[in-house]
C-alpha positions in Angstrom: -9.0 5.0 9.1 -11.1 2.2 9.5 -14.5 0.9 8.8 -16.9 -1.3 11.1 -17.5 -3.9 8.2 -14.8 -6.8 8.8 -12.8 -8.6 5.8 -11.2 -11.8 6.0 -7.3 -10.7 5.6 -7.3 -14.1 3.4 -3.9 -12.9 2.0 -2.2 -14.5 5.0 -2.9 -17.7 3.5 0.1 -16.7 1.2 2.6 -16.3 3.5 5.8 -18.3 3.0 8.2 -17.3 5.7 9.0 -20.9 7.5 11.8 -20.0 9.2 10.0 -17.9 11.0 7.6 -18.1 14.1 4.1 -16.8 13.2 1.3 -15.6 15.7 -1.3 -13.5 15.8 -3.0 -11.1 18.4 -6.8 -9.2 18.5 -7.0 -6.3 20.2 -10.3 -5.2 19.5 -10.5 -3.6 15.8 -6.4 -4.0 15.8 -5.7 -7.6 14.1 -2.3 -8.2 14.1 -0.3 -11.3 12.2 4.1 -11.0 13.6 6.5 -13.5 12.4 10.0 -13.7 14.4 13.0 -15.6 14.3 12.0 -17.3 17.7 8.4 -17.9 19.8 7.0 -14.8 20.1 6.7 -13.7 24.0 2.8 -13.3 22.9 2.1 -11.7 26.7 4.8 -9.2 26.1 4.0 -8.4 22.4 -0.1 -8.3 23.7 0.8 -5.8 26.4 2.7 -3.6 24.2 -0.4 -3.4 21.8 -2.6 -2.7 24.0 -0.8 0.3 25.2 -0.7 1.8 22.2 -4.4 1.4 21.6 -4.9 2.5 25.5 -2.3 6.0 24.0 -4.2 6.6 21.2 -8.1 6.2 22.4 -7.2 8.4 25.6 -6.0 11.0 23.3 -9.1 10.4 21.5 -11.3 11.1 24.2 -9.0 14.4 24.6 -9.5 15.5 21.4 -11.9 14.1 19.3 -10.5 15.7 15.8 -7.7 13.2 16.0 -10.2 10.4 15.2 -12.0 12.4 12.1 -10.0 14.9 11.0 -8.9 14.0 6.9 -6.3 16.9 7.0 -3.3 17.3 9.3 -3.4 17.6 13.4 -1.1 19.7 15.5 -1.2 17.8 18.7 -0.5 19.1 22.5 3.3 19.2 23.7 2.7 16.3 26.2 0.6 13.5 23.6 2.3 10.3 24.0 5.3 9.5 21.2 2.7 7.4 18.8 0.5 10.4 18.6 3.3 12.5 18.2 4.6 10.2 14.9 1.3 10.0 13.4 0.8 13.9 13.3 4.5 14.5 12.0 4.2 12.0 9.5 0.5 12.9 8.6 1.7 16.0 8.2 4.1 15.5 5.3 1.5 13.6 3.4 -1.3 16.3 4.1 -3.7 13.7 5.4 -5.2 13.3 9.1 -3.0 11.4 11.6 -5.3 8.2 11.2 -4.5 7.3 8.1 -0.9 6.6 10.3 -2.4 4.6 12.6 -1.7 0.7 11.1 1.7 1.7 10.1 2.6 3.1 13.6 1.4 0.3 15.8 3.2 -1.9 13.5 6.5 0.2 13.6 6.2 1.2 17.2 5.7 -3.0 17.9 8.4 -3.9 15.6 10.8 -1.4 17.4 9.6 -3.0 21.0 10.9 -6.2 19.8 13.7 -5.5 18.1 14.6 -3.8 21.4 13.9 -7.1 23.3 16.4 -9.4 21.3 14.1 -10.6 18.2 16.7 -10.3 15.1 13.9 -11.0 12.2 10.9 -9.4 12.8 8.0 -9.3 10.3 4.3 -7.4 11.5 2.0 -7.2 9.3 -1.0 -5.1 10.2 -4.2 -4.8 7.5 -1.7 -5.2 5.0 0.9 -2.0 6.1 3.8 -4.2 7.2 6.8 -3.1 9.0 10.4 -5.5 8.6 13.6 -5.9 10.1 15.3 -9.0 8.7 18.6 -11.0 8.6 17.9 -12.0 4.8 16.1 -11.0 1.8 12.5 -11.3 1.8 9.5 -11.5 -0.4 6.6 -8.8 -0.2 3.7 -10.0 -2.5 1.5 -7.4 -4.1 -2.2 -7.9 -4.6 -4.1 -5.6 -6.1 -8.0 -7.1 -6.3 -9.2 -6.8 -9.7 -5.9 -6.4 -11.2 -4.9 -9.7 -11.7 -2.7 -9.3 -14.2 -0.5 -7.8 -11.3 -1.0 -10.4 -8.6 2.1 -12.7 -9.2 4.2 -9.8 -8.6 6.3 -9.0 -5.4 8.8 -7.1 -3.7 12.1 -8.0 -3.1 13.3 -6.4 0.0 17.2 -6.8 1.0 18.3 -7.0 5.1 20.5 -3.5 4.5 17.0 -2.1 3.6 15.6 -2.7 6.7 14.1 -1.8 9.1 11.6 -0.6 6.7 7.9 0.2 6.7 6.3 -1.2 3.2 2.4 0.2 3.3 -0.3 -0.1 1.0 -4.0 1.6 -0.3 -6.8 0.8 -1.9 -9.9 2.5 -3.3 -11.6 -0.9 -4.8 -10.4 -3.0 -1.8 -9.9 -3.8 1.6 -11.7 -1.8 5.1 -9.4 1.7 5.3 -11.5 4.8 4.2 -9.8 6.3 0.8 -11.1 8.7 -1.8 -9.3 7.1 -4.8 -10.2 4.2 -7.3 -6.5 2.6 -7.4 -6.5 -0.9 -7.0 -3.1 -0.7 -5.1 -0.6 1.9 -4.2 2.2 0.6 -2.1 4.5 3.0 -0.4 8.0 2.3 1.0 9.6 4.1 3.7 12.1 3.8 6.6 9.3 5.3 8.6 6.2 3.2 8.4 3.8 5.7 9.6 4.9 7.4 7.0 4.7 5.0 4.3 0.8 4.3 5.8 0.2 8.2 5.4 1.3 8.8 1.9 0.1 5.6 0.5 -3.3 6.7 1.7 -2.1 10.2 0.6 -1.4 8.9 -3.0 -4.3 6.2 -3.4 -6.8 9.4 -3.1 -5.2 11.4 -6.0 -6.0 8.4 -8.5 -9.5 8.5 -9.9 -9.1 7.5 -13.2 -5.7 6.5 -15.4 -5.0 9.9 -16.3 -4.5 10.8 -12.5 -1.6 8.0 -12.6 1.4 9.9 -13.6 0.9 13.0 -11.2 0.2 10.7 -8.0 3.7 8.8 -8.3 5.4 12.7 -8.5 3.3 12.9 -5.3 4.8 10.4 -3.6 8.0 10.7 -5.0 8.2 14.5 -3.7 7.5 13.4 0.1 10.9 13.4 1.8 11.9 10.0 3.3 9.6 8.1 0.7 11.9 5.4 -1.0 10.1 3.9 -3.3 6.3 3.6 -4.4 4.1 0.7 -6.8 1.0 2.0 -8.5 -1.5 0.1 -9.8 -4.8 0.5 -11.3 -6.7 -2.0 -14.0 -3.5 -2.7 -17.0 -1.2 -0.1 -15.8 1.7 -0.6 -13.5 3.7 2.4 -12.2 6.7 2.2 -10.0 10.2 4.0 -8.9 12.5 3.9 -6.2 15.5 1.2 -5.8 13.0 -1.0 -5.7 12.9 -4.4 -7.7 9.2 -6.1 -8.4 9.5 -9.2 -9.8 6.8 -12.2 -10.6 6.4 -13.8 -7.3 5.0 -17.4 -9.1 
C-alpha cells in the first residue's frame, strides 16, 4: 500500500542490464522501469497499465475495503482477474489484497509481454520485480542502513523464471509496513504473492529476536521459494537461492 510522499527510486541508477532495452512509464502513482530484449512497444505496454489501474480503481469505487482493508478480502465472482490474484494471494499471506498490488501489475505486464513475443523481460515496480529471462541475471539487494549488506545480490537462473522477486521495508522506501526490517525479500513464481508475504513477513520483525520466527513464516506459505531477511548485522536466508557480493 502506498503513501502520498514520493522517493526518488535512485536504485535504478544501479542497473546493469545492457543488453537490454530500458524504458519507463507513469501512470499516475504507478512508476514503472521494463527492460526487454527489444524496444519496448511503449503504447502497447502504456495501454496495458492503465487497464489495470482503470480494473483496480473501479473495483475500488465498488468496494471501498479493497483499498484499506490490512487483512484479507473475499471479492465478488465477477472482479476482473487482477483483483481476483490479489485476494487469493493476499489471502495466503493474511494481509489485505494491496499489499499485492506492485507485484501484480508487474506480473500481469510481464505476462502481456511475454504473450506479445518479448523473450527477456525484466519490470521492476517500487522495487517488487517480476523476470522472465534467456540468461542468468543479477538481483541487487539494498537494505538502507544495513550497509554491510548492500554489495550483496541475487543470482537468478533462466529455468527459474518467470519469477516474481519482491521486497519490504519498515526503515525504508513509500509502502505502508508495521515492521522495523531493513529488507525482507521474497521469491515466488507468483509475484503477487511474493509482494504479499514479503509485506506479510516485514511486519512480524520488530526487533532481532522476531528474526527467526518471520523466515518460518515465509517459509510455511505454499509456493514461496525462497526468502532474504535482513535487519542491522544479521542476514537470514533459505530457499535454492544463492546471494552472493554483487561488487
Amino acid at each position: 500500500m502506498r503513501n502520498s510522499k514520493y522517493q526518488r527510486r535512485f536504485y535504478r541508477d544501479w542497473v546493469r542490464a545492457k543488453d537490454l532495452y530500458p524504458a519507463r512509464i507513469v501512470a499516475k502513482e504507478t512508476d514503472i522501469y521494463i527492460y526487454t530484449n527489444k524496444i519496448l512497444d511503449k503504447a502497447f505496454a502504456e495501454e496495458r497499465i492503465r487497464s489495470y489501474r482503470w480494473e483496480i480503481e473501479r473495483y475500488i469505487d465498488r468496494d471501498r475495503r479493497f483499498l484499506v482493508a490490512l487483512k484479507p478480502l473475499e471479492v465478488e465472482l465477477d472482479a476482473p482477474e487482477i483483483i481476483k490474484e490479489m485476494s487469493l494471494q493476499s489471502k495466503k499471506a493474511g494481509v489485505g489484497p494491496m499489499a499485492a498490488v506492485a507485484g501484480a501489475v508487474a506480473e500481469f505486464l510481464g505476462r502481456d509481454l511475454i504473450r506479445a513475443g518479448y523473450k527477456d523481460v525484466i519490470i521492476e515496480n517500487g522495487g517488487d520485480i517480476y523476470l522472465k529471462t534467456t540468461r542468468s541475471r543479477r538481483v541487487g539487494l539494498y537494505a538502507g542502513r544495513s550497509r554491510a549488506w548492500n554489495n550483496l545480490a541475487l543470482k537468478i537462473m533462466p529455468k527459474s523464471t518467470p519469477l516474481g522477486v519482491c521486497t519490504s521495508s519498515g526503515t525504508l522506501a513509500h509502502s505502508l509496513s508495521f515492521g522495523s526490517a531493513d529488507s525482507v525479500s521474497i521469491l515466488s513464481k507468483s509475484a503477487s504473492l511474493a509482494d504479499a508475504v514479503a509485506t506479510a513477513t516485514a511486519n512480524r520483525i520488530k526487533s532481532t529476536k522476531d528474526l527467526k520466527n518471520a523466515l518460518e513464516f515465509a517459509k510455511g506459505i505454499k509456493g514461496v521459494l525462497g526468502a532474504v531477511i535482513i535487519m542491522k548485522n544479521n542476514l537470514l536466508s533459505w530457499g535454492k537461492i544463492a546471494v552472493f557480493d554483487n561488487q
